[in-house]
N, C-alpha and C positions, 0 to 999 in steps of 0.2 A: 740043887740050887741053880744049877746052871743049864737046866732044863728049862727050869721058869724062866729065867731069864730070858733065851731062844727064843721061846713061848710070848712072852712080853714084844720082843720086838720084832716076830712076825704078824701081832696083832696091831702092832704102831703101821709096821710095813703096808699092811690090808688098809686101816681104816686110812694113810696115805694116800692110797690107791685107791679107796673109791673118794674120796673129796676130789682128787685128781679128773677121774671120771665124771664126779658130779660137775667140777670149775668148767668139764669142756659138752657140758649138756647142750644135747641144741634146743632144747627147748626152752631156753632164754635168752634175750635180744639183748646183750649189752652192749657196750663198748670198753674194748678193754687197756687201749692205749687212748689219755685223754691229757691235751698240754694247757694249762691254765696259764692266763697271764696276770700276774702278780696287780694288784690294785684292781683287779674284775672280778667278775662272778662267773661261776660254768655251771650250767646243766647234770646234774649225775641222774641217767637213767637205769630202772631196773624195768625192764618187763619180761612178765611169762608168756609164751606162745602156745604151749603145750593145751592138752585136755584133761586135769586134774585139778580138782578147786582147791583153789590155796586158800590157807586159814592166816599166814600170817608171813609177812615178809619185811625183811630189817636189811640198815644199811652198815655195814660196820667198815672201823678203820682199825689196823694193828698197829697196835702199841711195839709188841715183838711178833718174832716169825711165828708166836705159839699161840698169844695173848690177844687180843682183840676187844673192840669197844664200841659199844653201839651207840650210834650218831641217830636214827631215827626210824621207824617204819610204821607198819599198819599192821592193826590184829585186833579181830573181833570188832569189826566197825570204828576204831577208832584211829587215830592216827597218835605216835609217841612223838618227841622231838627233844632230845638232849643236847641240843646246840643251837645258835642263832641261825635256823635255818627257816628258807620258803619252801614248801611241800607242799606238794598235788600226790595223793595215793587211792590206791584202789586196792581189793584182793589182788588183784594181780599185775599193781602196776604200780613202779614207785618211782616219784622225779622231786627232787632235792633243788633246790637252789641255793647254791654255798658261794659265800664273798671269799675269796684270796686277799688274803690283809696281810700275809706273811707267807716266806718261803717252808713254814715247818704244815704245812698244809699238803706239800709234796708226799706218796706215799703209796701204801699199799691197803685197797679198801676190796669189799668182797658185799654182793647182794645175794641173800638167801631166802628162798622160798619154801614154807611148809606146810604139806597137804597130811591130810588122815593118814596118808600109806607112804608116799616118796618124799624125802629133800631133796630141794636144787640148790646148787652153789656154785658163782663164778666169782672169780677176782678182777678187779681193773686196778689198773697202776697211774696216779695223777702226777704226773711232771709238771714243777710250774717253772717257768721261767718270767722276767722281767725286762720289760721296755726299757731301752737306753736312753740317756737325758744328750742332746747332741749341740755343745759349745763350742764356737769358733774365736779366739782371740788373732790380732795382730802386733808383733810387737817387731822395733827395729832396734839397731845399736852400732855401732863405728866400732871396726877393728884395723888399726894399722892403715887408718887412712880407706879402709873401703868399707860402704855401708850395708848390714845385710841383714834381710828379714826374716823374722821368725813367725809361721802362722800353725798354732795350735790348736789341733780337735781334740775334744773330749768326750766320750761314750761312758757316761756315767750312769753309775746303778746298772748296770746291764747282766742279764743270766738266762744263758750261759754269755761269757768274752766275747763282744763283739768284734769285727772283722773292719778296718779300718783302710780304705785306700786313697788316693791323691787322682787328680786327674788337673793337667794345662792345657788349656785349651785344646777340651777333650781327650787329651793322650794322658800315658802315664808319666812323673816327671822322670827325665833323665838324669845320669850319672855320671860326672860332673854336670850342671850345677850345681842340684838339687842335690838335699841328702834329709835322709827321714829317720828319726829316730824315735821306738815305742816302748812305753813305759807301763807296766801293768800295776793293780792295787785292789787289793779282796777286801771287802768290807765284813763283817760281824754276822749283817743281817744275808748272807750269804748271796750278794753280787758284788759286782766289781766295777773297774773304772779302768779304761784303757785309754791312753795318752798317745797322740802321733803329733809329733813336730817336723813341720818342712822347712828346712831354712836354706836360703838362697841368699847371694849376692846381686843388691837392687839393678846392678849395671848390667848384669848379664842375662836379665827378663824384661822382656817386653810385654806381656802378658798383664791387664789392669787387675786380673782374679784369679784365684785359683779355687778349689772345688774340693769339699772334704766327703766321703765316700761313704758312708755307713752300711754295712752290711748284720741282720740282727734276723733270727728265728719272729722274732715280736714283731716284725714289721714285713708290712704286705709287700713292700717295694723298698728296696736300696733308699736313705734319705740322704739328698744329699745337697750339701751348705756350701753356698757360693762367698768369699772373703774378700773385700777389696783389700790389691793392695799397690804399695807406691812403686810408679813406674821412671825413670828415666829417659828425656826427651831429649834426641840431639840439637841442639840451639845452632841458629844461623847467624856467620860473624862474618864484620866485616869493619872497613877503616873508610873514615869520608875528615873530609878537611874544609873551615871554609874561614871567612875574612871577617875580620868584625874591627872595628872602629870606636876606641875609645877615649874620651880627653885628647881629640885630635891626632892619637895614634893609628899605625895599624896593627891586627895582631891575628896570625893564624890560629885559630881552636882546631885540634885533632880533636875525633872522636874516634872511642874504640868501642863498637858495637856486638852487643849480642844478643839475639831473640831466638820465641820462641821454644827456651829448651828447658830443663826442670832433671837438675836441681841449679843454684846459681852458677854462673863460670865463673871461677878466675880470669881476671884479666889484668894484663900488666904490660908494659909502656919501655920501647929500649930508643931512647934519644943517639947514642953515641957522643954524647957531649959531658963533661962534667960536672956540669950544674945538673941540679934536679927540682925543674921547675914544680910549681904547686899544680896536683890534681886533684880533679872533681869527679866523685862517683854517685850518678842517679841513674834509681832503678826503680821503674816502672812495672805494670802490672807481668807483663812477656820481657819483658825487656832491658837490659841493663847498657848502663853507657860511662866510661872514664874516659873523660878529656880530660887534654893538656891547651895550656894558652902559650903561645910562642909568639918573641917580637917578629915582624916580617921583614924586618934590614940583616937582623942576625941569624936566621936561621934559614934563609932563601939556601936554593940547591941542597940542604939537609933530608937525609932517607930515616923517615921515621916507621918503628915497627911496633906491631899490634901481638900480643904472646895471648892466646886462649889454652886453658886448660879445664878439663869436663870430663867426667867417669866415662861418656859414650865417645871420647874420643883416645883412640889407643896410642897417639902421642900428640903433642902439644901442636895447635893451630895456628900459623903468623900471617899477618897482611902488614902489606907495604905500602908508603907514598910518598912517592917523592915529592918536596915543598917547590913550587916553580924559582929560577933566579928571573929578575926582572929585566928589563933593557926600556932605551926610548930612544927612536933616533928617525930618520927620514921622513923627515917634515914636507909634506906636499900641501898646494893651494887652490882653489878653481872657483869660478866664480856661476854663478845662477843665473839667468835659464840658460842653462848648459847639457848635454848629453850626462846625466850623474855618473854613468857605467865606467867611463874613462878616468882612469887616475892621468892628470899631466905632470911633469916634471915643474922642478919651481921656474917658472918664467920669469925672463927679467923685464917682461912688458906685461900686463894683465890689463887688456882693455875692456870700459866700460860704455853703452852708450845712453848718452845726454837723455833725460827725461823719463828713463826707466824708472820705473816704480818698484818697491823693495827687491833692490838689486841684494846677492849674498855672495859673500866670498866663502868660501869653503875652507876650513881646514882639515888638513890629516895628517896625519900620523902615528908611525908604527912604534908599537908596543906592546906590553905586557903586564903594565902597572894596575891596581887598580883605581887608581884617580891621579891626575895631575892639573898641575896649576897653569894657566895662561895669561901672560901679560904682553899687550901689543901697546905701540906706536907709531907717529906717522913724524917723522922727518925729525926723528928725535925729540919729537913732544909729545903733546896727547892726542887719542884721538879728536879728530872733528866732530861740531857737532852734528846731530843725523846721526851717525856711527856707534852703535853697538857690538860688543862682544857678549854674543847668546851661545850662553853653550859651545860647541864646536865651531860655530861662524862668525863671521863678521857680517853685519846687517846692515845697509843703506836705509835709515827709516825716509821715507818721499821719495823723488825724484834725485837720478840720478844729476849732479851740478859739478862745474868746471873745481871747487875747490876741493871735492874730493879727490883727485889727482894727489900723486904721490908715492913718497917711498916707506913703505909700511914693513915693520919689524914684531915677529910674535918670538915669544919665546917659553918651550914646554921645560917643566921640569918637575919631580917627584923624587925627595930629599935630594943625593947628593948627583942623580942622575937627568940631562939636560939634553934640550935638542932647540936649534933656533931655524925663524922661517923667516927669510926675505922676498917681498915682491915689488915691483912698483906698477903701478897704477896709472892710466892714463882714462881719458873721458874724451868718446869720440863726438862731432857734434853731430844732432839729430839728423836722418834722411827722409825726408816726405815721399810715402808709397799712398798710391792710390787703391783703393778694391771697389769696385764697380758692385752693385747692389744687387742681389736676386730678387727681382719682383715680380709678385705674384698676385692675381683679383681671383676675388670667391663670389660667388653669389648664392646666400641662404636665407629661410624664414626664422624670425624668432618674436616673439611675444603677436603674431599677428601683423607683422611688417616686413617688408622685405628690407635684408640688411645686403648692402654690395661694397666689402671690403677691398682696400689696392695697399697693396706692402711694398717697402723695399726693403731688404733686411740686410743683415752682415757687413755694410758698405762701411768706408773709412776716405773720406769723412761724411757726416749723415746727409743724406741724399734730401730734396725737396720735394713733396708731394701734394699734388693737388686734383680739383675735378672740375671738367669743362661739362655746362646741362644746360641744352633749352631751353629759350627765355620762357619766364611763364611756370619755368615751374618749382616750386617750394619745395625743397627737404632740409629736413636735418642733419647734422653731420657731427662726428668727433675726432677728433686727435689724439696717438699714442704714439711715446718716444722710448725708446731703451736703448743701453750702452754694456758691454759685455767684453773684456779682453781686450777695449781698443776700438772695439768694431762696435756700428750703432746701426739700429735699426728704428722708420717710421711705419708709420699705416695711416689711413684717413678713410674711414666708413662712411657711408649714406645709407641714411632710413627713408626708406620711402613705402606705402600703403599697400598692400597685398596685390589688391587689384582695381588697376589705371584704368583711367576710361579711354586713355589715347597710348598709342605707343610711342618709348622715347629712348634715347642713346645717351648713355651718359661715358666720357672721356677720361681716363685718369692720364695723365700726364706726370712725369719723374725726370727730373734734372738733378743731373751728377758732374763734376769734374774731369771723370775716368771716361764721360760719353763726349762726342763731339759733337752731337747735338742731341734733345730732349726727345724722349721715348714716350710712346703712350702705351696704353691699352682701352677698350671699347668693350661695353657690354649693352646690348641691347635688352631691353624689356614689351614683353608684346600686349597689345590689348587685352583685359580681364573679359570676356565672353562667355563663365561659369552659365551654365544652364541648371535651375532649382530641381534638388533631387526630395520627390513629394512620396513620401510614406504614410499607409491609414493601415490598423490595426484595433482589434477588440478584444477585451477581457470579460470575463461575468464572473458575480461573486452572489453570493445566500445573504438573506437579512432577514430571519423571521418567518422562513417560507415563503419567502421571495427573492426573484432572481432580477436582479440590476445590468444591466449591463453599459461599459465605459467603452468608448471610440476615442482613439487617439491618432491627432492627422499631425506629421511630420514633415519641416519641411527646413532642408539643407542650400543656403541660398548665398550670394553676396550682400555686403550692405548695401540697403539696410535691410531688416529682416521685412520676410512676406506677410502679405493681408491674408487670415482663412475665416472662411464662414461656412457657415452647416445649414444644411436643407434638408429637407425630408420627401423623399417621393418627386411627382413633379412639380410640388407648389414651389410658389415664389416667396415664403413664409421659411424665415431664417432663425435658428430657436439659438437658445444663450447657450455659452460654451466657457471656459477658462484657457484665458492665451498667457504664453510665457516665452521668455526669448533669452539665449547664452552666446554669448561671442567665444571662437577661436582663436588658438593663436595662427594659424592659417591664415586667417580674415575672414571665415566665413563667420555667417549667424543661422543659428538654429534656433528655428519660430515654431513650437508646440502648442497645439488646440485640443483641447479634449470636451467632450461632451457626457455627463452622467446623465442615466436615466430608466426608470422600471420596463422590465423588457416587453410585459405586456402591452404597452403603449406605442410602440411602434413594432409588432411583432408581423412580421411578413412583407415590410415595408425595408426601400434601398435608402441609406443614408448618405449622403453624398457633404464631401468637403472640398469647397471652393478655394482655390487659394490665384491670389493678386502680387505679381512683383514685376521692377520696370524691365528684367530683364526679359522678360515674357512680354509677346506680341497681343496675346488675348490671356483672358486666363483659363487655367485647367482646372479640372476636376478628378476625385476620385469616390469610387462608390464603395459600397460596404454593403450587403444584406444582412437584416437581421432575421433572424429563425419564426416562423411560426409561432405560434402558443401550444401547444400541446396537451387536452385534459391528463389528468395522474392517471396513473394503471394501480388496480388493487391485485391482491393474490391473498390467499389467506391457506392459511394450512395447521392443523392440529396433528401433534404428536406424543408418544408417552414418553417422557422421560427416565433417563435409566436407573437415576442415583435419585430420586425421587418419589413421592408416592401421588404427587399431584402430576395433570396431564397440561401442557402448556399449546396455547392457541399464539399462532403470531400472526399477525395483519401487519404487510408492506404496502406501502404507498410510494411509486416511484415518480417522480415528476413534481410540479411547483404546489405542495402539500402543506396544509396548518397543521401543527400538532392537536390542535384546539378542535380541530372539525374532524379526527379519526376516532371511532368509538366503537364498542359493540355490542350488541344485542344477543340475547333481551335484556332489560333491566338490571336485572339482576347482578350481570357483569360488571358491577365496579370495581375501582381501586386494580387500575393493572397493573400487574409488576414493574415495567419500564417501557421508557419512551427513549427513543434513540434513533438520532438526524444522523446522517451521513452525504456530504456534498461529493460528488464526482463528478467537475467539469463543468457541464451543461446540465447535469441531473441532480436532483435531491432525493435522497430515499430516505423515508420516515416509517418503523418499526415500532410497534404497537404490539405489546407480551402481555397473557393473559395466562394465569396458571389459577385452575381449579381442581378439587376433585371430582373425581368420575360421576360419583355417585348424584354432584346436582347438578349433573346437565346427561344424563343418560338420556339415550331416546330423545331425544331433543335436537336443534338445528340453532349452531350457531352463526352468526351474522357479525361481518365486518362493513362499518357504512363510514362513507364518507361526503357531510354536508358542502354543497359550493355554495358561493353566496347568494345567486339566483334562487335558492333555493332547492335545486335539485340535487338527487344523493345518487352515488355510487356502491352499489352492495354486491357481495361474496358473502356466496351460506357456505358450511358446511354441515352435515347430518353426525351426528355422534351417536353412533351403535349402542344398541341395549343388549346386553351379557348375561348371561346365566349361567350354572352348574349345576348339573340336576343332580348326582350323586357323583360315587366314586366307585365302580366297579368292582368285583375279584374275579380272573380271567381262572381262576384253578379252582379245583370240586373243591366245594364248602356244602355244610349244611346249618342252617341258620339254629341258632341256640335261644331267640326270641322270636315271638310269630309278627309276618309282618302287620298282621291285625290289631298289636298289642299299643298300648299308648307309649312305650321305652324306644328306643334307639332296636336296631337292628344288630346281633350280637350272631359274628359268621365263624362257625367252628369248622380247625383245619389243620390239616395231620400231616407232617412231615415223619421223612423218616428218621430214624436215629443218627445213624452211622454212615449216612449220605455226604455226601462234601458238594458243595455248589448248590444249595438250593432257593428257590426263586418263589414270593409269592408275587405274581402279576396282578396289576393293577390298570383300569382305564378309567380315565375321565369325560363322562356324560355331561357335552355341555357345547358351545357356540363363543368359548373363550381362545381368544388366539395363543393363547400360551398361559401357563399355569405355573404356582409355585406349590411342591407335593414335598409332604416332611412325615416322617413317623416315629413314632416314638413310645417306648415302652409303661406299660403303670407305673412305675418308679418316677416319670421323667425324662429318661436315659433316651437320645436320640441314637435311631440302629442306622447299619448302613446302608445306602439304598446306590442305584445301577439305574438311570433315568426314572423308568415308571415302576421301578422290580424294589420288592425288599429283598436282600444277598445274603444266604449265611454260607460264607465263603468256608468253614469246618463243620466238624461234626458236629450235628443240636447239643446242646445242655442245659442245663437245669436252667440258664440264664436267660435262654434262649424261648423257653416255653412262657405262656403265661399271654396277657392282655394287650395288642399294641392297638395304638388310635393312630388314624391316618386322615389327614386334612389335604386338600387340595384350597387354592384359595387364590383369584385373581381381583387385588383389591380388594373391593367390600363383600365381594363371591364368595362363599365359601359351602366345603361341603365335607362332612367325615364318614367314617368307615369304622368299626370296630373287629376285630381279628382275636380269638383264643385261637393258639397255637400250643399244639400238643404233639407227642410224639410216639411211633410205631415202630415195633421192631419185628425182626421176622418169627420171633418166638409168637407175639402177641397174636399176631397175624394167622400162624398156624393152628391155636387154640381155639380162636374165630372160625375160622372156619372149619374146626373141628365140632363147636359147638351148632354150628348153623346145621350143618352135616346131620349130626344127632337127633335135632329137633326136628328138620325135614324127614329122616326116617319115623321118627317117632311118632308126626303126626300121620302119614300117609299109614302108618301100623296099623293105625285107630280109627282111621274113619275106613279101612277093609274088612276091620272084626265088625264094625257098627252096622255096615252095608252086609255083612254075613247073618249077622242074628238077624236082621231085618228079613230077611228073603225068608230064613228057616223059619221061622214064628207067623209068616203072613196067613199061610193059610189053616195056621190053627188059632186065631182067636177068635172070642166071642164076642158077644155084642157089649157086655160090659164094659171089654177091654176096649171094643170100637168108641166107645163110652168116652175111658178114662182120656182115649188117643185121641177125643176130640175138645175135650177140655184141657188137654197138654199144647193142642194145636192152638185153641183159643189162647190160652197163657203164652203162646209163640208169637203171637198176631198180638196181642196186647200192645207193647210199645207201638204199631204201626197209625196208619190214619185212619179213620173209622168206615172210611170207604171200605175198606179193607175187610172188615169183621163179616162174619155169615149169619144171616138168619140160620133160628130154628127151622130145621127142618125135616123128613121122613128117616126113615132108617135107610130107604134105598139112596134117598138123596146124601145120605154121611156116609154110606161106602163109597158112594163115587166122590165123594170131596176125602176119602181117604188115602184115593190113589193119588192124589196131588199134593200131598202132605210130604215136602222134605224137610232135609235133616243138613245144619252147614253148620261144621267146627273149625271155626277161624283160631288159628295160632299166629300171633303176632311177635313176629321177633329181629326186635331192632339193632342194629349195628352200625357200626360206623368204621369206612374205613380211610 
């Protein structure tokens, strides 16, 4: 029994060992570590590489280490499938498409191969693991007055445990503040969920985020989740004070300020006083602010303070300010126009003088307050009238006068604090100063008159001005007074004419107080003797095909404006013209003549303009030539156009041309494309297009004419060339495949070689065309590729390449083709050819040496029979010939000797092509 037993489990042991052997066969391609991830699909392949035909190949999965369960394979052509599987199989090739919908899918599976004689057998092992789900929350909470964050990631579902880390601004967090706590948790369906919490005190990060780190086998790349979270801003504080005024009190507002910072401040207020007046807390978007309202009698010289408290500051913030105490005391007075800069002491005399106009007294005084009261009087009563108190002054309204004299009392005060100002007043009487006048004469033109200005300006008191002139002579005159500070200034102008016909002196004279006797000044004006400044100029312009031309005579004179007239040549016949005339303001007049007229009409003749004025002794002239007449110039010229198929004729007419009178011949030429004038200057060019096709004016002379009205024309031929193509060439051996005697087309056969690269069939065009357009193209259709006048078969020929191609040359209505089979030779063919020619040339030369053999041996034995039979064979030889040709009967002597001339010709005909 316990032999068998041995026995038993050396035969487990063996057939262990060869599965083992079979699992590491190389003649199958598996994979034997494969990682699925959970919620996908993977690939399971089985192939055999080996050289034994397999009959049947299965996928299996163990149940146990012993037991196993077939999921699918292929046998006998068909394919099995015991599971929701995709399958692609062959004999010797099996691929599986299996979904991962759970972790029990992980395992140990085995692909087995069976042929007539061997098994193969390997194992793979599927690990699956699962993608982790990755959630970031933020949460915060107050502990013992400090606030601090909590920001949790969560790596859910994940297999195997995924790997969780922290990152602040980029680094890992540190130890104090931060502190990270992980929490693990296995699920049923065999993953898990891993918990990291980082929690921090919001005061002691600056940081707006932090970064949760996932590290997972399922994922290609670290994922990793950025968290806002709340930051801590230090806030800017500060203390400001100011005055406000209500129900006619005053009242200082503190403010205690703070911006800027996040989360609010505390802020709080230490008066040092007992009471605790009412505060106001407004906070703005940055910004927060608690004032206090303080009366300004009771709490002057008080040091008020500002208390901030804020998680970013690591102890408590104060600002201070102290409330000003007030004073009012040293009353000072001064009076206007006075040096301002100087403060004077209170004077017991303050004098004013008589006739000043808004005289001001000045008050001052020192303090501190922010508003106080003024109350004045004068000699224990009220003020005077005229007398205001404006603001800080006392105001003279008018002229200063004897009753404002006196002793004047102000007195400041703001509640219980006082200050008083005494001055008294005296009023000097007026003193008369003279200021002697600066005067000054101008002499300018304006609107066309000469204007001669005399001033005396700045003087006190206003000086008198006037003008001494020449009996005899007229002008106008005006008056101008102004007053400034005190001081007055006059002026008196004269307008007098641009230009005098005499010369004259005019006087200004000025009497003042300050002179001890009367001053003048003199301006002389000299005689007008302007000499006329005569200009003549000509323009031409087109009307129709015709050219006008305008003369304009110019002339710059005094008044009154010049006489002009127009002449022509040297008659004394003066032709009509258009005059016109504009005054300056200079004085001058500008007298403009002009004359229109067709320029034919006086063309080679001098134009002359007379002009008449009194300041001229005679009168002058100016000439002008006008141009000749000039007949047109014709040109004509024909060209082919490029983007066209018709050829375009242009006829130019340059000079004084009708559209009406440009045409072309012959007849036939109507309706021409366009007519198109062009003016340059002096010249008209008129353009005359004519587009036809070639083909109705070949051979032909066309003609550009132009009628004049005498009746005489102007002509320009040109001859238009007659074209042809007689054919279209093949410059390479061809042999024609139709005769050219036959009524079809000309069909040229042409042998390329096979296995050639570059080959070229050349082609020339026969013919008296300047240029050609050449296309060819295969029986299909198919256009090949051509190299100017060459068809290219830039590779080896094929099959595509042989066969029918047409070739057309064609300029215009010219045309001419070609026909081409193209066929193809190889060096086999080649060798056979001439192995066969080879053969036949021996063969025949064989046969006509045996034939020329019997012939010699046989001559001198036959009889006359035979000479018989050899002459009726000969006859039958002569038969097709012409009858010239046939022999009489004749003697026996005469057929021996026509027997010696009796030959014998075996023609062998053999055609090739190469």
């Amino acid at each position: 029994m316990g032999c068998t037993r041995l026995l038993l489990l050396g035969l487990v042991l063996n057939v262990a060992h060869c599965r083992e052997m079979l699992d590491n066969d190389t003649n199958l391609d598996i994979s034997h570590n494969i990682i699925a991830i959970l919620g996908e699909a993977i690939y399971l392949n089985c192939s055999y590489v080996g050289e034994s035909q397999i009959e049947r190949v299965e996928l299996k999965r163990y149940i146990t280490s012993k037991k196993a369960k077939r999921l699918a394979g292929f046998s006998n052509g068909k394919i099995f499938n015991n599971g929701n599987f995709s399958i692609q199989a062959s004999s010797a090739y099996l691929r599986v498409l299996m979904n991962v919908t759970s972790v029990e899918v992980e395992g140990k599976y085995s692909c087995e191969f069976e042929s007539g004689v061997d098994n193969f057998f390997s194992t793979l092992f599927i690990t699956v693991i699962a993608r982790p789900d990755v959630n970031v929350i933020v949460t915060g909470e107050t502990v013992n007055g400090t606030h601090y964050q909590s920001v949790s990631c969560s790596a859910t579902g994940g297999r195997p445990v995924p790997q969780i880390s922290w990152l602040v601004s980029g680094l890992p967090p540190s130890d104090p503040p931060f502190t990270v706590n992980m929490t693990k948790t296995h699920h049923s369906d065999g993953t898990s969920t891993l918990r990291s919490i980082l929690r921090f005190p919001t005061h002691l990060q600056d940081e707006d985020s932090v970064t949760c780190v996932v590290h997972h086998p399922a994922l290609s790349n670290p994922e990793f989740t950025t968290a806002r979270v709340e930051t801590y801003t230090k806030p800017n504080v500060t203390i400001k004070a100011k005055m406000v005024q209500q129900e006619g009190n005053d009242f200082w507002v503190v403010f205690c300020i703070s911006s800027g910072g996040s989360p609010a401040t505390d802020i709080s207020l230490a008066l040092n006083t007992s009471e605790e007046p009412q505060r106001q807390t407004d906070t703005d978007r940055d910004m927060q602010r608690v004032s206090v309202q303080l009366p300004t009698t009771e709490y002057q010289g008080h040091n008020i303070t500002c208390i901030f408290h804020h998680p970013k500051f690591t102890h408590k913030e104060t600002r201070n300010i102290m409330l000003p105490t007030f004073y009012l005391s040293s009353a000072q007075s001064y009076s206007e126009p006075a040096d301002n800069s100087e403060d004077f002491p209170i004077p017991e005399l303050l004098a004013l003088q008589e006739g000043d106009a808004g005289a001001v007294i000045g008050l001052k005084v020192t303090e501190n307050v922010p508003r106080y009261n003024v109350i004045c009087k004068k000699d224990d009563g009220v003020l005077p009238d005229g007398v205001e108190l404006l603001g800080r002054n006392l105001t003279i309204q008018g002229p200063v006068e004897h009753h404002h004299a006196g002793l004047y009392e102000c007195v400041f005060s703001y509640h219980h604090l006082k200050a008083k100002l005494k001055f008294n007043v005296t009023v000097k009487p007026p003193v008369v100063h003279y200021v002697p006048p600066t005067v000054q004469t101008e002499l300018r033109t304006e609107y066309g008159r000469r204007v001669i200005e005399c001033s005396a300006a700045d003087a006190v008191p206003a000086a008198n001005v006037s003008w001494l002139l020449p009996e005899g002579v007229s002008v106008d005159f005006w008056f101008n007074s102004t007053s400034h500070n005190g001081s007055h200034s006059v002026s008196e102008v004269l307008l007098l004419p641009a230009c005098l016909p005499l010369e004259i002196t005019a006087e200004c004279v000025i009497k003042h107080p300050a002179f001890e006797k009367p001053e003048s000044r003199s301006i002389t004006l000299p005689l007008c003797v302007a000499h006329p400044n005569i200009t003549i100029s000509s323009s031409t312009e087109w009307r129709g095909g015709r050219k006008y031309t305008k003369v304009h005579c110019s002339v710059d004179s005094a008044a009154p404006a010049a006489d002009v007239t127009w002449y022509v040549g040297n008659s004394n016949n003066s032709i009509a013209s258009l005059m016109e005339s504009e005054a300056h303001d200079d004085g001058l007049v500008s007298a403009r003549s002009s004359v229109h007229f067709l320029s034919s009409i006086y063309a080679g003749q001098n134009l002359m303009c007379m002009v008449k004025h009194s300041s001229l002794e005679a009168p002058e002239t100016r000439t002008i030539a006008i141009p000749e007449h000039k007949p047109p110039l014709l040109s004509l010229s024909v060209v082919r156009q490029r983007h066209s198929p018709l050829w375009l004729a242009v006829c130019d007419c340059i000079g004084e041309c009708v559209e009406s009178k440009l045409a072309f011949l012959p007849e036939s030429t109507k309706n021409p494309l366009s007519v198109n004038s062009e003016y340059g200057g002096n010249t008209l060019k008129v353009r005359l297009a004519y587009e036809f096709p070639l083909s109705s004016h070949e051979g032909q002379n066309l003609t550009c004419v132009y009628q004049f009205d005498h009746m005489v024309t102007e002509k320009r031929t040109v001859h238009i060339p007659r074209y042809y193509i007689s054919s279209v060439r093949i410059l390479n051996h061809t042999s024609p495949l139709r005769s050219h005697y036959s009524d079809g087309a000309v069909l040229y056969r042409l042998s390329l070689h096979k296995d050639s690269h570059v080959q070229k069939i050349l082609l020339q065009i026969e013919g008296n065309v300047p240029e050609y357009n050449l296309s060819c193209q295969r029986s299909d259709g198919s256009f090949v590729q051509m190299d100017g006048a060459a068809i290219i078969f830039p590779s080896a020929l094929t099959e595509q390449d042989k066969g029918l191609y047409i070739c057309q040359a064609s300029f215009y209505h010219h045309t001419a083709t070609v026909s081409i089979q193209v066929e193809d030779t190889s060096e086999e063919q080649m060798f056979v050819l001439v192995a066969i020619m080879c053969l036949s040339s021996a063969s025949a030369i064989t046969l006509v040496l045996v034939i020329i053999l019997c012939v010699c041996c046989k001559r001198n034995k036959r009889t006359y029979k035979q000479r018989e039979s050899l002459a009726g064979l000969t006859a039958l030889m002569q038969e097709p010939g012409s009858p010239q040709m046939k022999k009489p009967e004749g003697t026996e002597k005469d057929s021996e000797e026509y027997a010696h001339l009796v030959g014998y010709a075996i023609v062998i005909d053999v055609k090739s092509t190469v």
